[in-house]
C-alpha positions as CSV (number, residue, x, y, z in Angstrom):
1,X,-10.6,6.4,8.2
2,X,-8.6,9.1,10.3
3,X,-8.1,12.5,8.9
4,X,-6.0,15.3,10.9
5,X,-4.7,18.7,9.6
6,X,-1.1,17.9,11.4
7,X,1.0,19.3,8.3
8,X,2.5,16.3,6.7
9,X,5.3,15.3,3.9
10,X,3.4,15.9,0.5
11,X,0.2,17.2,2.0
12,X,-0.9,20.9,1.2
13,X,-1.1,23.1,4.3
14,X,-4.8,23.2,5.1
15,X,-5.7,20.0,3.6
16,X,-6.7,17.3,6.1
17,X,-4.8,14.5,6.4
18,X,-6.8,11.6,4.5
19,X,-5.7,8.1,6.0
20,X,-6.5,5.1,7.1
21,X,-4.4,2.1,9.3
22,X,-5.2,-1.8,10.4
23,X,-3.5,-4.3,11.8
24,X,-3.4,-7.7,10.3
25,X,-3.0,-10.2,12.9
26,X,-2.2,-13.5,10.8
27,X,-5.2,-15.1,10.0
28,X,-6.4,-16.7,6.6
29,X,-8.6,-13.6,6.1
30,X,-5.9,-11.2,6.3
31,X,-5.0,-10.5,2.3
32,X,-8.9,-10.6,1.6
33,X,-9.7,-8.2,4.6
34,X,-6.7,-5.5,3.3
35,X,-7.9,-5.6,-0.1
36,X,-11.2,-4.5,0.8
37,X,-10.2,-1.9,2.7
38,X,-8.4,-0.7,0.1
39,X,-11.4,-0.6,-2.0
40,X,-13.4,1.1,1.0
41,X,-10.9,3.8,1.5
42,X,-10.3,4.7,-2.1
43,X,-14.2,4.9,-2.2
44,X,-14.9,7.4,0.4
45,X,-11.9,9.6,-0.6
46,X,-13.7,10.0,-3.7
47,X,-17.5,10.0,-1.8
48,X,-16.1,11.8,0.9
49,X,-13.2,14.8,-0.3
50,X,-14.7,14.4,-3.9
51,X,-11.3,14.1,-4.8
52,X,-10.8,12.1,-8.9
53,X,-9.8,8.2,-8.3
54,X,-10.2,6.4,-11.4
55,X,-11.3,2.8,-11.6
56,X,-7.5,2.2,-12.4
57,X,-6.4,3.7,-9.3
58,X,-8.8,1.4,-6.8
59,X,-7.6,-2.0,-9.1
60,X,-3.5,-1.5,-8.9
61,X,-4.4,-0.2,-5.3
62,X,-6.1,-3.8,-4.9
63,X,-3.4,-5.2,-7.0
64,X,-0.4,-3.5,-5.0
65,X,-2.1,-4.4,-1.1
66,X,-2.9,-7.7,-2.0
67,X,0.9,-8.3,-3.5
68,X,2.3,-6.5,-0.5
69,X,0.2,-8.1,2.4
70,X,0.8,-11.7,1.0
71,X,4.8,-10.9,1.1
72,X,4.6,-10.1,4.4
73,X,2.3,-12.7,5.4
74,X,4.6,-15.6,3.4
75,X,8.1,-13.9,4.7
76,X,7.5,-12.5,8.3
77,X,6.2,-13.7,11.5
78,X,4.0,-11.7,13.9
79,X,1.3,-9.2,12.4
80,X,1.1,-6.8,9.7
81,X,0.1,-3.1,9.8
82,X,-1.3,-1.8,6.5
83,X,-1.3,2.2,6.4
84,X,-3.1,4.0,3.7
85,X,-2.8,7.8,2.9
86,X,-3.6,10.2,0.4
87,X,-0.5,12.2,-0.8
88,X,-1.5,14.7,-3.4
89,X,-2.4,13.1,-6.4
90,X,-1.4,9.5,-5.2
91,X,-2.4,6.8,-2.4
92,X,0.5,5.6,-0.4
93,X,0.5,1.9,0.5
94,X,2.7,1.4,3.2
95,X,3.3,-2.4,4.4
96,X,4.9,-2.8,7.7
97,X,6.4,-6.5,9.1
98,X,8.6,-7.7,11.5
99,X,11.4,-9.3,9.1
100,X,14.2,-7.0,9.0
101,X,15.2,-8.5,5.3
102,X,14.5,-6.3,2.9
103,X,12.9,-7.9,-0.5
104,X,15.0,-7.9,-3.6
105,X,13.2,-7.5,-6.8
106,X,14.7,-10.7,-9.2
107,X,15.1,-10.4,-12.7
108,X,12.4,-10.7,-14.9
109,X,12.0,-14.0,-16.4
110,X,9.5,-15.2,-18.1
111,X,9.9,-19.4,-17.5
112,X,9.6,-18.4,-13.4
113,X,7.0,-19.5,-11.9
114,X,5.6,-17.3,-8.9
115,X,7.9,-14.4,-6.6
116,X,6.9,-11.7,-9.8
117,X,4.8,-9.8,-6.8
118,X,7.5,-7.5,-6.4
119,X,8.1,-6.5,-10.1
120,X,4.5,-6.2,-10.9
121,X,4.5,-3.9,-7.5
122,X,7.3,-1.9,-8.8
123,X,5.7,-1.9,-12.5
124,X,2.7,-0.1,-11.7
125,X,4.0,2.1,-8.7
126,X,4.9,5.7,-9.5
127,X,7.8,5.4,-6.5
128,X,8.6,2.5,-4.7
129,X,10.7,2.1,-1.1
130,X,11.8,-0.7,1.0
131,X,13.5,0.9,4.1
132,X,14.7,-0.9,7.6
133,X,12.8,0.1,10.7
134,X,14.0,-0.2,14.5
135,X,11.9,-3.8,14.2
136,X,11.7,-4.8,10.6
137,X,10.8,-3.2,7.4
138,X,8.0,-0.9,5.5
139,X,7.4,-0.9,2.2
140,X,5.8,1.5,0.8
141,X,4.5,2.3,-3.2
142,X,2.9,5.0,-4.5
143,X,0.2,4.8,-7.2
144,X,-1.6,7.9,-9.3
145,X,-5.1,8.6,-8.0
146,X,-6.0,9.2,-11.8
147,X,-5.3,7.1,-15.2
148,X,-2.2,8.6,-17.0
């Protein structure tokens, strides 16, 4: 885990930054190995800053990772860098890949079988982004740290 007090978008002057980064480099651990760093880092923000994350918050953070790591895993070649960060009262996900193509959620249907991950991602997200990069595309969600 990094922290910094560089003032950042949605952080409170004075407050460290709380974050944490990995690159995923394409093997069949990847999805299992970004989950539980999901789990680690919402853990230790609450060990560590004391800061309130519900049980919630750590299983849609789990949910969301795992959702947005298998995308990019599916969809893109090359690696995947998975950036976590504490933003006031939310964790940001942010999924990095190296497919330009950004993902278009379908319309719910019920009789589909599989590609819901991006509907169940934007379900439970509080603000949700898919934006072009100078070499492919980040996604990035943003969940409550506490249950609504």
């Amino acid at each position: 885990m990094e922290t910094g007090s560089t003032p950042e978008q949605g952080v409170a002057p004075g407050r460290p930054v709380i974050e944490t980064h990995v690159a995923l480099v394409g093997d069949g651990a990847d999805i299992a190995q970004a989950r539980d760093l999901a789990v680690a880092f919402l853990v230790r923000v609450r060990a560590d800053y004391g800061l309130d994350v519900s049980q919630r918050a750590v299983d849609l953070t789990q949910l969301v990772v795992s959702e947005l790591v298998t995308n990019a895993r599916k969809y893109a070649p090359g690696p995947v860098l998975l950036d976590l960060r504490i933003l006031g009262d939310a964790v940001e996900v942010a999924v990095w890949d190296s497919d330009p193509t950004l993902p278009i959620a379908r319309a719910a249907d019920a009789g589909r079988i599989g590609q819901h991950g991006l509907e169940i991602v934007m379900a439970v997200a509080q603000a949700f982004e898919a934006q072009r990069e100078p070499v492919g595309k980040r996604i990035i969600a943003r969940l409550a740290l506490t249950a609504p």
